[in-house]
C-alpha positions in Angstrom: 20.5 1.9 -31.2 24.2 1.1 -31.4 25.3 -2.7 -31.2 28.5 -4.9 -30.3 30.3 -5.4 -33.5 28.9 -7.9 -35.8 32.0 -10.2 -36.4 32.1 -14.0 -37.8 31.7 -17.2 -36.5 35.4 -17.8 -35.6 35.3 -14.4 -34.5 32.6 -15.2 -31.9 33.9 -17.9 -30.8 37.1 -16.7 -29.7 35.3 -14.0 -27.8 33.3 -16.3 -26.3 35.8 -18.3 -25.1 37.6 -15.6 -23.5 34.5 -14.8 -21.3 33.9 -18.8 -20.5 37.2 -18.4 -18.8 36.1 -15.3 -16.7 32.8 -17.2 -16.0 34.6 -20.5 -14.7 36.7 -17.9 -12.7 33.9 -17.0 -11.4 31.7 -20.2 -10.3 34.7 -20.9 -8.2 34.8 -17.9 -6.8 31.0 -18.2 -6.0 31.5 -21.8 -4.8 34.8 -20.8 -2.5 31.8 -18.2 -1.1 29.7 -20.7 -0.3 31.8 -23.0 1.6 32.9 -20.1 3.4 29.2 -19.8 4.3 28.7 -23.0 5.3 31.5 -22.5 7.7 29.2 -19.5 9.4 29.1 -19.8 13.2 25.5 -20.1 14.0 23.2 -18.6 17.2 20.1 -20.2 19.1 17.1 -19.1 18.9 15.8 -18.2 22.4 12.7 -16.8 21.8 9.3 -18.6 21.1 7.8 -17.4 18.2 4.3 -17.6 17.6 2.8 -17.6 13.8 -0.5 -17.9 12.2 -1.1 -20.1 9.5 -4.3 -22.4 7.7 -4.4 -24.6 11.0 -3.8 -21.3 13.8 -1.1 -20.8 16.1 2.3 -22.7 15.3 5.7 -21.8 16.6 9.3 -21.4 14.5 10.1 -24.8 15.4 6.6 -26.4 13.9 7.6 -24.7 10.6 10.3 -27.1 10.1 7.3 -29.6 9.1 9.9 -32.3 10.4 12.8 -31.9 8.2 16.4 -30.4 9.8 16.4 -27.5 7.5 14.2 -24.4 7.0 14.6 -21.6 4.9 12.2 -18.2 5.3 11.3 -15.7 2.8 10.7 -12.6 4.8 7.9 -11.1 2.8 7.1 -7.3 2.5 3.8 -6.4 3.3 2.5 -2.9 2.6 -0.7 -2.2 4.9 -1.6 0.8 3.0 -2.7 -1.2 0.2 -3.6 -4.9 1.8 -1.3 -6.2 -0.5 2.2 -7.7 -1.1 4.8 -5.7 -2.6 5.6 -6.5 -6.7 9.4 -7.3 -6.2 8.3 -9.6 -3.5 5.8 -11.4 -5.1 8.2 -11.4 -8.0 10.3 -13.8 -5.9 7.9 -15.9 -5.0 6.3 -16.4 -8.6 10.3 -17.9 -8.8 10.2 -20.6 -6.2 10.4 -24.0 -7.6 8.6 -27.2 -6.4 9.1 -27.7 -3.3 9.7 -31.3 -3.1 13.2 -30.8 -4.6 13.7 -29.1 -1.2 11.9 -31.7 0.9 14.4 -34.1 -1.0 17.7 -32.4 0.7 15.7 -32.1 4.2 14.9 -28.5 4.0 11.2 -26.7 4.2 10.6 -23.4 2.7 8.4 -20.9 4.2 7.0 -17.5 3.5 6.6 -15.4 7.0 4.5 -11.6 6.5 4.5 -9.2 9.0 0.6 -8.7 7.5 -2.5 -10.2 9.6 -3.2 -13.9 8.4 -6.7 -13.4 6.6 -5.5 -10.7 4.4 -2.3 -11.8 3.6 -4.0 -15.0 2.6 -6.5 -14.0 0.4 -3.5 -12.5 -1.5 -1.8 -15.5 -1.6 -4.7 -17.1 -2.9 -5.3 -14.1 -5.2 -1.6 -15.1 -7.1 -2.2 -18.3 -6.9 1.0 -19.5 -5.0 0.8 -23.2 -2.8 4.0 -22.1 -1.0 3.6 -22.7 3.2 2.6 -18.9 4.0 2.4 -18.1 7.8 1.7 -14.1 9.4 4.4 -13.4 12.5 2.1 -10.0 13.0 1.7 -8.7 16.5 5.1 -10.8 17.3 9.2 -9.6 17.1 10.0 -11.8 14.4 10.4 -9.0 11.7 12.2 -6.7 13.7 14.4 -9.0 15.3 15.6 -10.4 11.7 15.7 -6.9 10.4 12.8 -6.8 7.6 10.7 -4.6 9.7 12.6 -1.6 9.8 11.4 1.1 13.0 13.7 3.2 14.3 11.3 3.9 17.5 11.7 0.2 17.7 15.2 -0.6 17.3 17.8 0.1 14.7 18.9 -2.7 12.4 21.9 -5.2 13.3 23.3 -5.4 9.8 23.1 -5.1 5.7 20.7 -1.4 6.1 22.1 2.3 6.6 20.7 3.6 9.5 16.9 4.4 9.2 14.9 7.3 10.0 11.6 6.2 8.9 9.6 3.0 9.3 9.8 0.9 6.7 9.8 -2.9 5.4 12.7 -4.6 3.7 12.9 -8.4 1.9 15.3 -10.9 3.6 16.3 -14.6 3.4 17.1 -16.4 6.6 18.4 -20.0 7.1 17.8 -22.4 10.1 18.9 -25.6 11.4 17.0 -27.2 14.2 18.4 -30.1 16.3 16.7 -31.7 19.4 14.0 -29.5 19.2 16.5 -26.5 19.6 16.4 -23.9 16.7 19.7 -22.1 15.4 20.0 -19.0 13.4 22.9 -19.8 10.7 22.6 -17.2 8.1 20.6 -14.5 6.7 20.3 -12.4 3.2 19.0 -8.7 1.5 18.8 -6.6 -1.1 21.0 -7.4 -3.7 21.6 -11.4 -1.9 18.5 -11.8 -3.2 19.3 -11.6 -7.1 19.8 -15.8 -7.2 16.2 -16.0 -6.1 15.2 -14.5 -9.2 15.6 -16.9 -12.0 13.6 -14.2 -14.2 16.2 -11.9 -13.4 19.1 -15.1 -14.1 17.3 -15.9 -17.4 17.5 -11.8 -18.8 21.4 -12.0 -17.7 22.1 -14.4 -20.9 20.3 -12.3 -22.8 21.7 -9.7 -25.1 20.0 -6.9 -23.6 19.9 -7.9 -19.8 17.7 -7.0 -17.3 17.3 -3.7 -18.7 18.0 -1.5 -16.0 20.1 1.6 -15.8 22.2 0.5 -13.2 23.9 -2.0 -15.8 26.5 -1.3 -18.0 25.0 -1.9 -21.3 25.9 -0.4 -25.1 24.8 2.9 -25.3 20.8 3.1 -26.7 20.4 -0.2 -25.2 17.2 -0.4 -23.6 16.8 0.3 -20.1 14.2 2.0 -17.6 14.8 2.4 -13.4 15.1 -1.0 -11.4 11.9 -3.0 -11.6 10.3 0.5 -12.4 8.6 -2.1 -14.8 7.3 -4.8 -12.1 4.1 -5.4 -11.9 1.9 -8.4 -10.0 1.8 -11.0 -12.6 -1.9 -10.2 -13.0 -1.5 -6.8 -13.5 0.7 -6.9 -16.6 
């Protein structure tokens, strides 16, 4: 396996100074981006919603548990196997406690197009606390473009056009006011990354993530994107 030269301390250090500029560069790049998103125009949600969670039938508005914010993990279900899909339950193994959250009026919330029971006992099989609710039987999914049926409707944004059904992972963020819901943003794919702090933590590493999509030294060790990802019981 061939490595970065091995230089010495002063040597380092000037090298890594050089990045630290390029990273600072960056974090103001990435906070410019976020005030931009902050600045999003936002839509009202029209439709009512109906969810099923540990106490029944509760509406988009009742998952705001009373705060102003809400944030929703769009979960991939796969029905072939009554489970949740590894890179999704990946994400979720990487929420934080909540009540840092709570703390800047926001609620987090997982939403699965899967029926309740099932999806449940999964959630209880990975032992995760997080507010879990199933929007199966209702638009939500395809409407927010995680359920993805071209007999059903093609997505808005962020996906190719689709000729088989399929599910996808999303982020979407809400604001409610008076009782009215609003729609301000919404996330996939590679949006996703900063969810993973797993994925954060093996980017200051010296070998990465370990994927071939990154550039890396050649010999470095790599294998296909979360070709590797397993449930976190089934490592």
């Amino acid at each position: 396996m061939s490595t970065p030269p091995i230089v010495s301390r002063d040597e380092w250090l000037t090298a890594r100074k050089a990045l630290l500029t390029k990273e600072k560069a960056f974090s103001k790049a990435r906070d410019a981006l976020s005030a931009e998103r902050r600045r999003l125009p936002m839509v009202e949600v029209a439709k009512d919603y109906v969810f099923e969670g540990a106490n029944g039938k509760v509406s988009l508005l009742d998952l705001f548990e009373g705060r102003r914010q809400l944030l929703v993990y769009h979960f991939m279900w796969r029905f072939d196997e009554g489970q949740g899909c590894p890179s999704c339950s990946w994400v979720i193994d990487n929420v934080g406690h909540l009540a840092h959250l709570h703390a800047r009026d926001t609620s987090f919330a997982v939403v699965t197009r899967g029926p309740f029971s099932e999806t449940d006992a999964f959630r209880t099989r990975m032992g995760w606390t997080v507010p879990w609710f199933s929007s199966h039987g209702s638009d939500f999914n395809y409407d927010f473009d995680v359920s993805l049926d071209p007999a059903v409707k093609q997505p808005v944004y962020n996906y190719e056009p689709i000729s088989e059904p399929g599910e996808g992972p999303g982020l979407s963020a809400f604001i409610q006011d008076s009782d009215r819901v609003f729609h301000t943003y919404s996330t996939y794919a590679r949006g996703l990354d900063v969810l993973v702090s797993t994925y954060n933590y093996l980017d200051f590493s010296a070998f990465g993530r370990q994927e071939v999509h990154e550039d890396s030294p050649e010999g470095w060790p790599q294998s296909p994107s979360m070709a590797w990802l397993r449930h976190h019981d089934k490592y």
